[in-house]
C-alpha positions as CSV (number, residue, x, y, z in Angstrom):
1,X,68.7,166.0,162.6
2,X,66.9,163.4,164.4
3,X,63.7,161.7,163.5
4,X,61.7,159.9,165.9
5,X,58.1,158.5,166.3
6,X,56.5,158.0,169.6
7,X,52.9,156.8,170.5
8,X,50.6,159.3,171.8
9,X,48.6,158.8,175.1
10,X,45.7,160.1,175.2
11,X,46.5,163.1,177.7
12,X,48.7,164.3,174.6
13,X,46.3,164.0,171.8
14,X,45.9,167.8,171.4
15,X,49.5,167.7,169.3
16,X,47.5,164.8,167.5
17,X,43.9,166.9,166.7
18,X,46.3,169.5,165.7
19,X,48.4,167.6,163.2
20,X,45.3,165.6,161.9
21,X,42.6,169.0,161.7
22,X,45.6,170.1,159.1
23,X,45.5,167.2,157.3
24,X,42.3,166.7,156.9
25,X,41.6,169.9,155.7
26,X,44.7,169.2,153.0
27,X,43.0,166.1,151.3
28,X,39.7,167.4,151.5
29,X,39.2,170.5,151.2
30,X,36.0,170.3,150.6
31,X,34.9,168.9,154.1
32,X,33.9,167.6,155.9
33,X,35.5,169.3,158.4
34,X,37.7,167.6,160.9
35,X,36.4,166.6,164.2
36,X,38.3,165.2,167.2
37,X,36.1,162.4,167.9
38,X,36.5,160.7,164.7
39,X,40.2,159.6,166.8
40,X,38.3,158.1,169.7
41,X,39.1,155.0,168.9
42,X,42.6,154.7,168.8
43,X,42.4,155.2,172.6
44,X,39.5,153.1,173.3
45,X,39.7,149.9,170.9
46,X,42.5,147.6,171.3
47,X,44.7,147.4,168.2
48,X,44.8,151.0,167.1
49,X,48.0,152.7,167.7
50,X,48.8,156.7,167.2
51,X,52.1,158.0,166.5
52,X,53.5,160.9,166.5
53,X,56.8,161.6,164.4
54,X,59.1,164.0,165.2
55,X,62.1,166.2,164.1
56,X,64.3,167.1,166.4
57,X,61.3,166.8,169.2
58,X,58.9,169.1,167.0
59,X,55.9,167.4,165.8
60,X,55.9,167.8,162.2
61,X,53.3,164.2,161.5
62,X,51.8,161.3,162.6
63,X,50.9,157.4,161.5
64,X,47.5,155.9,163.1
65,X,48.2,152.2,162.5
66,X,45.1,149.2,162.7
67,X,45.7,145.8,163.8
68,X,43.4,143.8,162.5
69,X,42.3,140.4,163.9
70,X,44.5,138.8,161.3
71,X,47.4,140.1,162.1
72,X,47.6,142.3,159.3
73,X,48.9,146.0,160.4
74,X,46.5,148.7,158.3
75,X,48.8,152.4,158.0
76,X,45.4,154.0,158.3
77,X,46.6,157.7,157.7
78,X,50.1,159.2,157.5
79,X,51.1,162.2,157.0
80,X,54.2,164.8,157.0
81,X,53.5,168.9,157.1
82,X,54.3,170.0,153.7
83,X,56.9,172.1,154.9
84,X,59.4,168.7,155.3
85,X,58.0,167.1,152.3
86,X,60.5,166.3,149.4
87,X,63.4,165.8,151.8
88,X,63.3,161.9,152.2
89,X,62.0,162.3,155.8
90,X,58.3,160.6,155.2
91,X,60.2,157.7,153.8
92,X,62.6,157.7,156.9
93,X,59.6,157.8,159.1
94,X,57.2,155.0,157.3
95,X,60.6,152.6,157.6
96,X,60.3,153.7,161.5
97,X,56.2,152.8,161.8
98,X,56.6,149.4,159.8
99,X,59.9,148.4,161.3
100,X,58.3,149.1,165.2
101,X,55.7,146.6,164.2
102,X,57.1,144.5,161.3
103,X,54.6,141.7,159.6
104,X,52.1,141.9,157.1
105,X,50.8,145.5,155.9
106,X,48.5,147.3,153.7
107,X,47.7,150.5,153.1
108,X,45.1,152.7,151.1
109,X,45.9,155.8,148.7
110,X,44.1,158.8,149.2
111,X,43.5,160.2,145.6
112,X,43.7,164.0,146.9
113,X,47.6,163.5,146.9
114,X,48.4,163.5,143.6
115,X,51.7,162.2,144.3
116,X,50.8,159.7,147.0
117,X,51.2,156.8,144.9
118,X,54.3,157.4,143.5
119,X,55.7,158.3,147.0
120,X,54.5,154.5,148.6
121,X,55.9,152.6,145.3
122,X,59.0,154.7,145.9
123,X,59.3,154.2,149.5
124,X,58.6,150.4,149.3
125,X,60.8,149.6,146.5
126,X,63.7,151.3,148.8
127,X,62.7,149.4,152.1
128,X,65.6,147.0,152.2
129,X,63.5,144.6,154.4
130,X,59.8,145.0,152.8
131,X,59.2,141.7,150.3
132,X,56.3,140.7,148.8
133,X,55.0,144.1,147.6
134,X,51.9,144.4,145.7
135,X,49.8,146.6,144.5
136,X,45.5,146.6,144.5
137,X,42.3,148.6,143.8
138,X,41.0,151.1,146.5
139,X,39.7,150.1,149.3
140,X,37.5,153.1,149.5
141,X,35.6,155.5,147.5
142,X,38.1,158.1,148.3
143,X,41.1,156.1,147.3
144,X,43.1,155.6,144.1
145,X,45.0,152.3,144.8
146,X,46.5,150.1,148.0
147,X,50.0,148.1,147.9
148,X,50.2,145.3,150.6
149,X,53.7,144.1,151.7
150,X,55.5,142.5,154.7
151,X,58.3,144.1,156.7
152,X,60.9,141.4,157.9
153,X,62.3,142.6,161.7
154,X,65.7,143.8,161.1
């Protein structure tokens, strides 16, 4: 089994809409519906970057990562297909997004995932080079709580 991430150019973003129209529709479910255009921007503003992770070449989720002017990386949206959920690869492929970057993070919890939080505190707390975890309020409306951290290059 071999897990991978890749960045997506934008002459490949169908696998992207694809991955992202399920998503969406997962964590809310009660629209609004997903449209492509709402990824524009991590082809056209400098600082966005889409991944794509895969299993054994299949795409099976993705990672759109910010960069803000401060340096700060922002894990905008992440996501595995349920069907290779519970087997330790999302934590296996966050460790592969925050260690192709490294630096300062911070990410929001979506409060549709019941489990979402408990997943980021458990994937944090076993990132052997994340230090100065903490955790915050929502940064949004739609969000139950953030953590922000730094990832030391290995």
């Amino acid at each position: 089994m071999t897990l991978s991430i890749a960045p997506v150019p934008e002459k490949d973003r169908a696998v992207l809409d694809d991955l992202a129209r399920a998503y969406f529709a997962e964590i809310l479910p009660d629209g609004p519906n997903y449209y492509p255009a709402a990824l524009n921007r991590y082809w056209v503003e400098k600082g966005r970057h889409p991944y794509v992770i895969n299993l054994d070449g299949m795409p099976i989720g993705f990672a759109l990562v910010w960069n803000h002017p401060d340096g700060t990386h922002e894990l905008a949206e992440f996501t595995i297909h349920p069907d290779h959920r519970r087997q330790g690869i999302g934590t296996q492929a966050a460790y592969l997004v925050f260690n192709a970057l490294g630096g300062d993070w911070t990410l929001g919890v979506v409060e549709n995932s019941p489990g979402s939080m408990a997943f980021w505190e458990q994937c944090l707390a076993e990132c052997e080079n994340a230090c100065e975890i903490t955790t915050g309020p929502p940064k949004t409306p739609h969000q139950s709580g953030s953590f922000n951290f730094r990832i030391e290059r290995q």
